[in-house]
N, C-alpha and C positions, 0 to 999 in steps of 0.2 A: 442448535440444529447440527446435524451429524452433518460432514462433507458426503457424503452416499446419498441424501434426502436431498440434496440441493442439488443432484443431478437428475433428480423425479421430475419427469415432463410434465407433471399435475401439480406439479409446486409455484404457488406466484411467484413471478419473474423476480419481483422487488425479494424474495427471498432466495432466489438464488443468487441474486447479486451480494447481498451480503452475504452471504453464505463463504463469496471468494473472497471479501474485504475483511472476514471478520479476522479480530484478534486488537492486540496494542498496536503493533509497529507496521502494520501493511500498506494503509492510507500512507502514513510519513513514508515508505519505501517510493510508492506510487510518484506521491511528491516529490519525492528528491530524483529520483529517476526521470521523470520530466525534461530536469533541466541537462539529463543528456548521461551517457553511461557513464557508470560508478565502480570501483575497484570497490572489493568487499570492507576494508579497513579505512575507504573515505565513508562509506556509507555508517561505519559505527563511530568515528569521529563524530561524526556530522547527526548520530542520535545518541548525546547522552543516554546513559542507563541501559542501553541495548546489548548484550552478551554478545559473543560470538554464536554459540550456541541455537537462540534464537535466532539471530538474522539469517545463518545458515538453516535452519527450519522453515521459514519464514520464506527465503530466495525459492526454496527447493520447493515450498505448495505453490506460490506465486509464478514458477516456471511448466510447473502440474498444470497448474490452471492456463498456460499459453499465457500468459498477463508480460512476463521478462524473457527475454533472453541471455544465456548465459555463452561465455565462451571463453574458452582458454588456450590461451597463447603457450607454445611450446619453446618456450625459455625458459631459465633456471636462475631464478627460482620462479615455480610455474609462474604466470600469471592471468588472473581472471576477474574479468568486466560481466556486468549486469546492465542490459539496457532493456526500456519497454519495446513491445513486440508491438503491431497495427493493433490487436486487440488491449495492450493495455493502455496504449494510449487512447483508444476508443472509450474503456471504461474510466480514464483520467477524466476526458472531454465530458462523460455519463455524471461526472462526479463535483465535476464546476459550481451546476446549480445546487446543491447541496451543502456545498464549501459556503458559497455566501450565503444563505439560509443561517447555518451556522453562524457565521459570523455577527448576523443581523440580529438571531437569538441573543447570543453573548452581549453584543449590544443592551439590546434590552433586558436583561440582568442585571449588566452592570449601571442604568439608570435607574432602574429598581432599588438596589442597594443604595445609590447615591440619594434616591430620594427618603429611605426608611433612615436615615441619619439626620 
């Protein structure tokens, strides 16, 4: 789905919600934001395999979308924090039941496997 369509007021909600989630690293951003703002270089510490590249992609739709906050402090060398905005934390709280869902899935996969042995 284009981000353009997921701003179509005739689109199901459950697809515009994804529509801001979608990708690899945005839920884990969501996540790790959570527990309170992040300086760009903890946040790719803190996710393996995440480029510079992408996270800055990634901050920049997520701040598009209202979801983070971005701000930079005027010291040298700059510095800049991302923290969630009321709406992203709204869509973090949106996103709970889902988390466990998941979770409860994985669950029963991995008893699955344990039983096909």
């Amino acid at each position: 789905m284009t981000r353009g369509r997921a701003q179509d007021p005739n689109v199901c909600g459950v697809t515009a919600a994804i529509a801001v989630i979608d990708g690899k690293w945005k839920t884990a951003l969501l996540w790790l934001l959570e527990s309170g703002p992040c300086r760009p270089g903890e946040l790719r510490r803190r996710l393996p395999g995440l480029s510079e590249k992408v996270l800055t992609q990634a901050l920049r739709e997520m701040e598009g979308d209202g979801l983070v906050h971005r701000e930079v402090h005027d010291v040298l060398p700059l510095k800049t924090v991302y923290s969630l905005t009321a709406f992203g934390r709204d869509l973090s709280e949106a996103l709970a039941p889902l988390s466990d869902w998941g979770h409860r899935r994985l669950e029963q996969l991995n008893g699955a496997d344990q039983q096909a042995l």
